[in-house]
C-alpha positions as CSV (number, residue, x, y, z in Angstrom):
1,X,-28.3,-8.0,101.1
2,X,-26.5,-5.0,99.2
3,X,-25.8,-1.8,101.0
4,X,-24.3,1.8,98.9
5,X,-23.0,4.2,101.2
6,X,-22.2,6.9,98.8
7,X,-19.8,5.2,96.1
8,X,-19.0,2.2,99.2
9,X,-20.9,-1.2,98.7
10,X,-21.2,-3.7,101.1
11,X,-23.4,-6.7,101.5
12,X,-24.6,-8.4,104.7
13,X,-25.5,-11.8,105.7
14,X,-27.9,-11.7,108.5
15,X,-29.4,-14.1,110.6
16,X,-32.4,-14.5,113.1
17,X,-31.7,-14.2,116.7
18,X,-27.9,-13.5,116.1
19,X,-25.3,-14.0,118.8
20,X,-22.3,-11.6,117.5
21,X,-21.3,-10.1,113.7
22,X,-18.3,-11.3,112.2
23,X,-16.4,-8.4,109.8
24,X,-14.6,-10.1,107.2
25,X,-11.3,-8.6,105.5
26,X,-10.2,-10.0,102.2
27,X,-6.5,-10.2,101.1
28,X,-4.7,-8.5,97.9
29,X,-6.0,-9.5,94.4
30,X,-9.3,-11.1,95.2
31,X,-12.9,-9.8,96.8
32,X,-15.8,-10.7,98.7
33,X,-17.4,-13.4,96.3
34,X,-14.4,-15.7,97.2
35,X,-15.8,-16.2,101.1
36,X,-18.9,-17.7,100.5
37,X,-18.3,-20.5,102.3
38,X,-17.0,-19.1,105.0
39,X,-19.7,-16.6,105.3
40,X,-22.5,-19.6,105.0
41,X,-19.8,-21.0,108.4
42,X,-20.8,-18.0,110.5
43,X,-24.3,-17.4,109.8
44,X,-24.4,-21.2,110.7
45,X,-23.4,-20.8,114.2
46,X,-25.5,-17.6,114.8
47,X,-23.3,-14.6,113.3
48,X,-24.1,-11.9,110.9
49,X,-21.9,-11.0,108.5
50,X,-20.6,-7.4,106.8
51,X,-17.9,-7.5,104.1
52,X,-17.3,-5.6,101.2
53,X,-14.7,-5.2,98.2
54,X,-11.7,-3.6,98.7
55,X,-10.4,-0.3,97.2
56,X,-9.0,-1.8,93.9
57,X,-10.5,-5.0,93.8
58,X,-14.0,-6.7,93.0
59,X,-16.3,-4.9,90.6
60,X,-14.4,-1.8,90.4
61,X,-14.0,-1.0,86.9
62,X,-11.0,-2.6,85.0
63,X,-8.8,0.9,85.0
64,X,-8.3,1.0,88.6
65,X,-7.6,-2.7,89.3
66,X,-4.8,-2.9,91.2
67,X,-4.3,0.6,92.2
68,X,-4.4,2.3,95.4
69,X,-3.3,6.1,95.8
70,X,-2.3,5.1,99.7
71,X,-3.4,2.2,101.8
72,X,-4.8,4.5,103.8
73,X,-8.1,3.9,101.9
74,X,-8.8,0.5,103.1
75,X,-8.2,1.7,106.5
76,X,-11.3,4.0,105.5
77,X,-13.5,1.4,103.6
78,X,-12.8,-1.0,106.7
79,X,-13.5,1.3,109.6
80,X,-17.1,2.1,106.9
81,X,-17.9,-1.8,107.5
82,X,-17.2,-1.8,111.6
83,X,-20.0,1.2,111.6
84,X,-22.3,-0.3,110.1
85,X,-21.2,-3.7,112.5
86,X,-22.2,-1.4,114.9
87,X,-25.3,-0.8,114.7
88,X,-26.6,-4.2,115.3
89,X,-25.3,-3.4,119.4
90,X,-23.7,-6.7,119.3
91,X,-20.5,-8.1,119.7
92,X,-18.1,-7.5,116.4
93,X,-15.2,-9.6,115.7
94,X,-13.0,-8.4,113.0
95,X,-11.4,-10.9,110.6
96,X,-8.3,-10.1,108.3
97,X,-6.9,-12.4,105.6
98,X,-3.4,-11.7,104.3
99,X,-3.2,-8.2,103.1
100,X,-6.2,-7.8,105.0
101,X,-5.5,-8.5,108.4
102,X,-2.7,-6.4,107.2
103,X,-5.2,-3.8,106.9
104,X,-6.7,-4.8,110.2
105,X,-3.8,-4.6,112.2
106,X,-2.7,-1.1,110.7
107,X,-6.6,0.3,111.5
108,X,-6.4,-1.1,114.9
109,X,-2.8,0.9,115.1
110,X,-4.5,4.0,114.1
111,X,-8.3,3.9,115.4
112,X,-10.2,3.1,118.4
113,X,-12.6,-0.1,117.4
114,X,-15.6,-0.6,119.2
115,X,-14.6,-4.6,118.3
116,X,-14.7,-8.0,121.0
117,X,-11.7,-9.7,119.1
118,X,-9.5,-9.8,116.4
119,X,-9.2,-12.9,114.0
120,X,-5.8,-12.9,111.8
121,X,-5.0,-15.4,108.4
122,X,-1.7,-15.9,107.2
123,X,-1.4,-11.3,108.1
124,X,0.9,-10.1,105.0
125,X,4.1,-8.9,107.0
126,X,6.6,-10.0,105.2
127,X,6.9,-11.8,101.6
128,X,8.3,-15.0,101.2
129,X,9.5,-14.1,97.8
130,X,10.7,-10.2,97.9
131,X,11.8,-8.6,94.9
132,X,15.6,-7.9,93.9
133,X,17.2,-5.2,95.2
134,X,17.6,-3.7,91.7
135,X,14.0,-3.6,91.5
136,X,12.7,-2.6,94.6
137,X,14.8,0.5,93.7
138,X,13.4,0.9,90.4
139,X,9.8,0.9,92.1
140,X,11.1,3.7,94.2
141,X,11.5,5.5,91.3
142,X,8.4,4.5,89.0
143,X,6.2,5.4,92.0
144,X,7.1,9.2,91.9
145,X,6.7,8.9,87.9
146,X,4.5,6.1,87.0
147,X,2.6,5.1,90.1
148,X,-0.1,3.9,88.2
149,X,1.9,1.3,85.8
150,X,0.6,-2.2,86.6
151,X,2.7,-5.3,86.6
152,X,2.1,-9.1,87.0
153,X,1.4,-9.5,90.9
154,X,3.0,-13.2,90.8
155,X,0.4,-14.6,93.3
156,X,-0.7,-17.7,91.4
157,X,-3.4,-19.9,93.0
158,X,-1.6,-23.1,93.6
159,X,0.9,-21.3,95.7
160,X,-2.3,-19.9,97.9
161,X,-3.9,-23.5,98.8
162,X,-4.1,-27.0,98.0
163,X,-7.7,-26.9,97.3
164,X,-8.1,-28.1,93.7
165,X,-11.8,-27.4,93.7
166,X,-10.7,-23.7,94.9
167,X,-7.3,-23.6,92.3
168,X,-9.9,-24.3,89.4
169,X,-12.8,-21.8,90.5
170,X,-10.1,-19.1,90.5
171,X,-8.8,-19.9,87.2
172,X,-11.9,-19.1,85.8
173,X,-12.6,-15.7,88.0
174,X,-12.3,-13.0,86.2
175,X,-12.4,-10.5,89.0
176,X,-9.2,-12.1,90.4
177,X,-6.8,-9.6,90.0
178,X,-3.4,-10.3,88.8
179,X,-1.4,-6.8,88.2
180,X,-0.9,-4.5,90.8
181,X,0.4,-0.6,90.5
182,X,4.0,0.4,91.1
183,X,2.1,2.3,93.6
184,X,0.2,-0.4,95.1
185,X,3.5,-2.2,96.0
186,X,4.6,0.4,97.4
187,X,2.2,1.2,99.7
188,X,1.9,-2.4,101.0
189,X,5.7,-2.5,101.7
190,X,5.1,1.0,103.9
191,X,2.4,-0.7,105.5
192,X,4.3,-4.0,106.4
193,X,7.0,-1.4,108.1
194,X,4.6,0.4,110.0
195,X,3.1,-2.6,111.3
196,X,6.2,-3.9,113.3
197,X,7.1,0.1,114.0
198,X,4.1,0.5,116.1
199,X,3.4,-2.4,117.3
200,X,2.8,-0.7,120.9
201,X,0.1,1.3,119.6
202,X,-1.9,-1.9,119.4
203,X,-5.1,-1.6,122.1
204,X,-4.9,-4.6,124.5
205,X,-8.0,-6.3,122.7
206,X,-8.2,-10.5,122.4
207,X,-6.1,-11.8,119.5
208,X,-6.4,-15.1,117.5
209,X,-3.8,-15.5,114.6
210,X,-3.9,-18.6,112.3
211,X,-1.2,-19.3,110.3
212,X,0.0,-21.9,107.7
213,X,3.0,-23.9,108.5
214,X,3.7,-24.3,104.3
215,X,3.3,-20.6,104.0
216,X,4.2,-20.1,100.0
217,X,2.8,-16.3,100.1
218,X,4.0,-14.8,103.5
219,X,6.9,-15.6,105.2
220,X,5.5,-17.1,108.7
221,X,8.5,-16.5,110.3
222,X,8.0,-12.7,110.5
223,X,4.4,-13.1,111.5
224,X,5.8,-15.3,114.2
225,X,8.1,-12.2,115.0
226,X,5.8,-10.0,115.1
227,X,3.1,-11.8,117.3
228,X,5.5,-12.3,120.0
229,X,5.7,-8.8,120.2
230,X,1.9,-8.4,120.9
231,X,1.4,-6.7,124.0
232,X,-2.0,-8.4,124.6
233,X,-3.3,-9.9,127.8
234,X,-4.9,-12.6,125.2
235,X,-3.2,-13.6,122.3
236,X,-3.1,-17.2,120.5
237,X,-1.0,-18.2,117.7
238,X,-2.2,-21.4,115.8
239,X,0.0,-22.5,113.5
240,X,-1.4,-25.3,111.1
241,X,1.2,-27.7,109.7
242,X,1.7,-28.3,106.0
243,X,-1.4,-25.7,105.1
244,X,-0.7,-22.9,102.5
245,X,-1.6,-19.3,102.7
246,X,-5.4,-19.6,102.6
247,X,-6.0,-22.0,105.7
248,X,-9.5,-21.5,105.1
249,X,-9.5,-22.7,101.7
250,X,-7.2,-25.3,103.0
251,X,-8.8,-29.0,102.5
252,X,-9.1,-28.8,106.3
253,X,-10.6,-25.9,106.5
254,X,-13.5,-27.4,108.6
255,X,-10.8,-27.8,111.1
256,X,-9.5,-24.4,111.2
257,X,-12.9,-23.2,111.2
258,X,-14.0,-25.6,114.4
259,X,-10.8,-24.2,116.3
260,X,-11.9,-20.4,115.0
261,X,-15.5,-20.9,116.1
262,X,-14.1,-22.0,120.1
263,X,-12.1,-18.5,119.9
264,X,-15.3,-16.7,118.9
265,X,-18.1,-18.4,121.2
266,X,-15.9,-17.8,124.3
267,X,-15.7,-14.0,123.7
268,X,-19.6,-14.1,123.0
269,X,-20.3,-15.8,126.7
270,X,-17.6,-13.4,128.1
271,X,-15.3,-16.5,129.5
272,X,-11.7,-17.0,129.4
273,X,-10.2,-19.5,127.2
């Protein structure tokens, strides 16, 4: 189902008799038609579903692809998704991919969530392949001049999964996006700092981070870093050997769901793991 707020669209997946609602995040460059199968996972085991496109991404029209005046706006559209999670009075879990469990973690820095747990994929704090020095200067400089001028993103499917039935669908997507703004970069490497600097300002909520051991994308190592940090009374870090990025795309992504699910039904009967 398709719901406009204003200018916002969302869509929800909703199920009889449901147990808990799942939020789902998506990460830079793609958009909510990508997590189809995972949304047909969660409605299996009981759970509605709320996503919707990111600022930037999806159907937005062509012009603004790519661009974000501050990341602060998918803070906004996020916290738009966990209201209207919220008025089903159940349990809310809220799921981040990459850039967007990026955007998770910052909104869970910044707002209180009326959420059960927090899921994490492969969060985007740090880059396994950084730019030169030379040019992360120069984007200093566009940004106050040109923020808007788009350049190739470099995030090419096969270094996202292994998944050839998934490499080939994206190929053919045409709402894949593939430049980002001088601005857009800028913002995310902001972000990325503000996530490690306050890291205390995290609220002491369950935390389930999945990882891929074969990270190509985002450099595990700091995500590693970063979760030890975590000062939650629950936290797990599963890290899956030889996946890439998108462990849900991953050809054993029934397995990493399976493990996922565990996480989630626990919270909804209120035990410890």
């Amino acid at each position: 189902m398709i719901i406009k707020q204003g200018e916002k669209t969302m869509w929800k997946w909703e199920v009889e008799e449901p147990k808990g609602v799942v939020v789902l995040v998506h990460g830079a460059a793609e958009h909510h038609g990508r997590y189809m199968w995972l949304v047909k996972k969660w409605n299996s085991i009981g759970m509605n579903v709320i996503m919707g496109d990111l600022p930037g991404q999806g159907n937005v029209p062509r012009k603004k692809r790519g661009h974000i005046r501050s990341f602060q706006e998918y803070l906004e559209e996020i916290y738009s998704w966990i209201e209207l999670a919220s008025e089903y009075k159940l349990p809310i879990f809220l799921f981040g991919h990459s850039m967007g469990g990026l955007a998770v973690i910052r909104l869970l820095q910044e707002k209180v969530l009326p959420i059960k747990a927090v899921i994490l994929s492969s969060p985007c704090l740090a880059l396994v392949d950084e730019p030169p020095t030379i040019l992360d200067v120069l984007t200093r400089g566009l940004n106050c001049i040109i923020p808007s001028l788009r350049v190739d993103n470099n995030l090419s499917v096969s270094k996202a999964t292994r998944n050839e039935d998934i490499q080939k669908q994206d190929e053919h997507d045409s709402l894949y996006v593939t430049k980002v703004s001088v601005r857009w970069y800028r913002e995310l490497v902001k972000a990325m700092k503000l996530a490690f600097r306050n890291i205390d300002k995290l609220p002491n909520v369950p935390v389930l981070l999945l990882q891929g051991g074969d990270d190509k994308i985002v450099d595990k190592h700091y995500v590693s870093k970063w979760f030890n940090k975590v000062n939650s009374s629950e936290k797990v870090y599963k890290e899956w050997e030889h996946l890439y990025h998108e462990v849900f795309n991953e050809p054993e992504r029934e397995e990493v769901f399976q493990y996922t699910r565990r996480f989630v039904e626990t919270h909804i009967k209120g035990t410890e793991i």
